[in-house]
C-alpha positions in Angstrom: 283.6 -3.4 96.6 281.6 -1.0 94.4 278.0 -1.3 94.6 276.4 -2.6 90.9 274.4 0.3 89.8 272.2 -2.7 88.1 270.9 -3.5 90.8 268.8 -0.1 91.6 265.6 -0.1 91.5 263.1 2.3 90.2 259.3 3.2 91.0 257.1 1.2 88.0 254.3 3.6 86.0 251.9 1.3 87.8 253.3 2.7 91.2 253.5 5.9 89.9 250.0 6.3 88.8 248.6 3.9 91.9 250.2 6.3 94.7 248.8 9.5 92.3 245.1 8.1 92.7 245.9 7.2 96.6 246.8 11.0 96.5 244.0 12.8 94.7 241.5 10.8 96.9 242.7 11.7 100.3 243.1 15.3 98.6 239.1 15.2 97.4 238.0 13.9 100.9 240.1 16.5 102.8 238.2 19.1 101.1 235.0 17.8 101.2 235.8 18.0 105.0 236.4 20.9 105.2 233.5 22.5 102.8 231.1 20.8 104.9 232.8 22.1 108.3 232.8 25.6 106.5 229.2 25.4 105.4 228.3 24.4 108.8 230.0 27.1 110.4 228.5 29.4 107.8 224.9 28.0 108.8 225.2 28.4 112.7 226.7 32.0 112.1 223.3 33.0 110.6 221.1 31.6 112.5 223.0 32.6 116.0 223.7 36.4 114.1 219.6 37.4 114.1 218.6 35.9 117.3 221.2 37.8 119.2 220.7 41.3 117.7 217.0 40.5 118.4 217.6 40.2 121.9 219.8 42.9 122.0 217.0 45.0 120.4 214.4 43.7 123.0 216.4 44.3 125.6 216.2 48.1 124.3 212.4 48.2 124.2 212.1 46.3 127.5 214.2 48.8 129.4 212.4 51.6 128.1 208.8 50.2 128.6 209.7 49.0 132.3 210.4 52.9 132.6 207.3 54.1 131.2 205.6 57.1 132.6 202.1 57.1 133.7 200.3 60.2 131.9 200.2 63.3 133.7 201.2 66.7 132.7 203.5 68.4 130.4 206.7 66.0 131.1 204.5 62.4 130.9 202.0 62.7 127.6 200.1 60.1 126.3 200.3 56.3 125.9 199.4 55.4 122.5 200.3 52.3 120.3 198.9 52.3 117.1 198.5 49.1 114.6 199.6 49.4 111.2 200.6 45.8 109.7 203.8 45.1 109.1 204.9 47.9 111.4 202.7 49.0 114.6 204.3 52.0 116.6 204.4 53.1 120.1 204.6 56.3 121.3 204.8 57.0 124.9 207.1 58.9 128.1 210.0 57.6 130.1 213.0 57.8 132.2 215.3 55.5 130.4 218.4 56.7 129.0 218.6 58.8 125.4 222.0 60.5 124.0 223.0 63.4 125.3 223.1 66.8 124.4 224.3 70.4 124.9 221.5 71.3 126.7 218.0 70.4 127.7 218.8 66.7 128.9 215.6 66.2 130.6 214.9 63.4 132.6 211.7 62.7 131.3 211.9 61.9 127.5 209.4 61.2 124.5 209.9 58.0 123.4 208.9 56.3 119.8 209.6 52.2 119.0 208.6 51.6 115.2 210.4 50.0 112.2 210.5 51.5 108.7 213.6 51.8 105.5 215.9 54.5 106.7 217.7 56.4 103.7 220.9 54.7 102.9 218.7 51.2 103.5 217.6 48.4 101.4 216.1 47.0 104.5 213.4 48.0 107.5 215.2 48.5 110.7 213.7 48.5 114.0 214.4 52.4 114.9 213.9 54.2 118.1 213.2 58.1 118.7 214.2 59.7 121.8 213.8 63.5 122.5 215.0 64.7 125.3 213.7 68.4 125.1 210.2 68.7 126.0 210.2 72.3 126.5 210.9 73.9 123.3 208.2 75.9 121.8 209.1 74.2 118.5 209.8 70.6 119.2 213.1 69.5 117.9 214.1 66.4 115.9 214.7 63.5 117.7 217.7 61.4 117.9 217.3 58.1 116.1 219.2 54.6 116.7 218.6 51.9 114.6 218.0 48.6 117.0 218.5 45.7 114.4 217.8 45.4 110.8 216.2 42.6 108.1 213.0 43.7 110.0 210.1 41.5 108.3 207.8 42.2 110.8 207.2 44.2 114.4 203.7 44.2 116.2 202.2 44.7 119.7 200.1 43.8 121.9 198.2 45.5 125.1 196.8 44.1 128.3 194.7 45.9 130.3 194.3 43.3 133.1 191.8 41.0 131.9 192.3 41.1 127.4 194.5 42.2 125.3 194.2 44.6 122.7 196.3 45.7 119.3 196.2 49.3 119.8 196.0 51.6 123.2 195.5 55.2 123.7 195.6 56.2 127.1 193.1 59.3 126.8 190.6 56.3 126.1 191.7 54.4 129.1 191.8 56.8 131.7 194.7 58.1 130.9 196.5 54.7 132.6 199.6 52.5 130.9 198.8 49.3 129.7 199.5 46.3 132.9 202.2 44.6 130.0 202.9 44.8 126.4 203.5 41.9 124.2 206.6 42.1 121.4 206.4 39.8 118.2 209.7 40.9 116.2 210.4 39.0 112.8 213.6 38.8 111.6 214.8 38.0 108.3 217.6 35.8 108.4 220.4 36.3 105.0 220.5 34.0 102.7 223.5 31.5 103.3 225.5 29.7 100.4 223.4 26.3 100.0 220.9 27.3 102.4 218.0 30.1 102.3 217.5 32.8 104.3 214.0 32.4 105.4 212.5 34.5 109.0 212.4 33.9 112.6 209.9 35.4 115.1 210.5 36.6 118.4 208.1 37.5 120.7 208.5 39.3 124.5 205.8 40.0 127.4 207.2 42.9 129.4 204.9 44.1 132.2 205.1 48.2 133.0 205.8 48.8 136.4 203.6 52.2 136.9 200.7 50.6 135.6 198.2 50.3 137.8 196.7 47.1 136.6 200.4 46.2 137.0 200.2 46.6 140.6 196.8 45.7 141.6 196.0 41.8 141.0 192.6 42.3 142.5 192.3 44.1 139.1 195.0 42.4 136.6 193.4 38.9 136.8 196.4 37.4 134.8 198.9 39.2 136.3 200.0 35.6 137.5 200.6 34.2 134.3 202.5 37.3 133.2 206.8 36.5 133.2 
């Protein structure tokens, strides 16, 4: 018996429209979802981004001050950090590691931690300056690395084993190394879609093993509360 094509029935404009609606709200809520999982992601990215690459670039500092040379003689010069807001600079001698070159890869290097604009830059970078010939009669250029960039700010601090200071020069101190230096690095963080970039600051004590405030705590009274 043949089936009465009467009897079929059809989806109403009601139903049509109702299901439609059903639809384009599951649709709008499904990407809502997933803008806000996006954004979020996009937020934790830049704040996680600066305060790595700021402890990657203390790291950097903190190896070479722990292997900071004591003044004495033509291979160990001076000590000196100088203050200059935003941007102090340190100048001093050490063993750590520098790039290598064709010749005259001394062990003993002259070391420089500052922050300016490099060319090519919009923004300061946190820069250090290694050169590894100290015996040239005219002293060569020395080899730069950029540590981390959206540099707002980068000061120091000196302790001598009883206060701390902004500046040190070690042919005013006996020609001795500071006991520790204190880092404050400011970073800027970029600017995120529906968030601002604003700064974070990140500060480091690192004490100087071949200080001899360092190693005396008959004369570094705070050595104690030094990490």
């Amino acid at each position: 018996m043949m089936a009465n094509h009467s009897d079929r029935r059809g989806f109403t404009l009601i139903e049509v429209t109702l299901a439609g609606a059903i639809v384009a709200v599951l649709a709008g809520a499904l990407f809502a979802a997933m803008r806000t999982a996006t954004l979020s992601a996009s937020h934790a990215t830049a704040s996680v981004i600066p305060a790595r690459q700021a402890e990657l670039a203390l790291d950097f500092v903190r190896q070479d001050l722990q292997n900071a040379q004591a003044p004495g003689g033509l291979f160990a010069g001076n000590f000196e950090g100088y203050s200059s807001a935003p941007f102090d600079d340190l100048q001093f001698y050490g063993t750590s590691n520098g790039p290598q070159h064709p010749d005259s890869n001394g062990e003993i290097k002259q070391i420089e931690i500052t922050a300016y604009t490099p060319a090519g830059s919009n923004t300061p970078c946190l820069v250090r300056r290694v050169m590894r010939n100290l015996t040239a009669q005219t002293p060569p250029n020395p080899d730069e690395e950029i540590l981390c960039r959206n540099v707002a700010g980068f000061s120091l601090q000196y302790f001598n084993g009883s206060t701390w200071a902004t500046t040190w020069d070690s042919t005013q101190q006996d020609s001795t190394i500071p006991a520790a230096v204190q880092i404050t690095l400011q970073l800027n963080n970029p600017a995120t879609k529906g968030g601002a970039g604003g700064s974070r600051t990140y500060e480091r004590i690192i004490t100087l093993s071949c200080s001899t405030a360092a190693q005396d705590p008959t004369v570094n009274t705070g050595i104690g509360g030094l990490p």
